[in-house]
C-alpha positions in Angstrom: -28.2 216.2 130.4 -27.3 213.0 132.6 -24.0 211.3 133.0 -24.4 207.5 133.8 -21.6 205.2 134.6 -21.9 201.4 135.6 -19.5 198.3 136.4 -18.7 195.0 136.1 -16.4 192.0 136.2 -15.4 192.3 132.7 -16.9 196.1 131.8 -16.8 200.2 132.4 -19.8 202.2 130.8 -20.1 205.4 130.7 -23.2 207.8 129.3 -24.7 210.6 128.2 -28.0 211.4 128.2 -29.5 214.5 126.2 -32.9 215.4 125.8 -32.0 217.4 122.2 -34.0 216.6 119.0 -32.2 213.8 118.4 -30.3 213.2 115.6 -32.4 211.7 112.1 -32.7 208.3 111.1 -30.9 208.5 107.9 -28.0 210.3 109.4 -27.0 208.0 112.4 -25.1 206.1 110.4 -22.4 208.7 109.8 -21.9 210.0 113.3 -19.1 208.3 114.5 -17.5 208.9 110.6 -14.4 211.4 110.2 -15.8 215.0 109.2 -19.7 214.2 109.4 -21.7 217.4 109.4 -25.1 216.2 110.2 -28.6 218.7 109.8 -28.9 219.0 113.1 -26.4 222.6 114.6 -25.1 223.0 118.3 -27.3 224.7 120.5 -24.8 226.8 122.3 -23.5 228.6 119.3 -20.1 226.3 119.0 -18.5 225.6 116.1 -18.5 221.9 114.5 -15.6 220.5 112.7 -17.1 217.2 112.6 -13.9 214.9 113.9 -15.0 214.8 117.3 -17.1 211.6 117.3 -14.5 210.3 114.6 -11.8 210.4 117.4 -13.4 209.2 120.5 -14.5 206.3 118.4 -10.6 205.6 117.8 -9.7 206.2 121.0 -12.2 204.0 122.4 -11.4 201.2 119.6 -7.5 201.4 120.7 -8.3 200.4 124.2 -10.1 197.6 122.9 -13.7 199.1 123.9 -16.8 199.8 121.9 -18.7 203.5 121.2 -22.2 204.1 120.1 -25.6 206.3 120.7 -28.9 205.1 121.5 -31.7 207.0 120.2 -35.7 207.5 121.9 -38.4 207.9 119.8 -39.6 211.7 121.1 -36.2 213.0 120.9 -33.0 212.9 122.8 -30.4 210.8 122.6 -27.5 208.4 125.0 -24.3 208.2 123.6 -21.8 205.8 125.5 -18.8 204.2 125.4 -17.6 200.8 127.0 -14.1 200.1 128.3 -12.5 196.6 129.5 -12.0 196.4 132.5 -8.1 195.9 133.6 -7.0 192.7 134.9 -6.4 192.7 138.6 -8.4 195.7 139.5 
């Protein structure tokens, strides 16, 4: 896994980077939905209740920001988010 983070005049991003299986075409639309159990299980023997990706979308949203994943064609997958950036700072 790899954590990315970049900045601008108007922009935060922040990534992740995973080299998993990637998640199927005919799911993606449904990740960032409230209670979406997709085929593909956690590798680390976790539990998934599928709200997490429902609530960092929200959050994000709230702040005025945007979410979403990007997807490579052997596998893995970048999910991000972007933030404004505050006024003055």
């Amino acid at each position: 896994m790899t954590v990315r983070s970049r900045a601008d005049d108007f922009t935060v991003r922040l990534e992740v980077h995973d080299d998993g299986p990637g998640v199927p075409a005919a799911e993606r639309g449904a990740l960032f939905t409230e209670f979406a159990r997709l085929s593909n299980r956690p590798t680390g023997g976790e539990e998934s209740t599928g709200i997490g990706l429902s609530i960092v979308k929200q959050l994000i949203e709230g702040e005025k920001g945007r979410v979403g994943a990007d997807f490579t064609a052997g596998g893995g997958s970048v999910f991000w988010f972007e933030l404004p950036v505050a006024p003055g700072s």
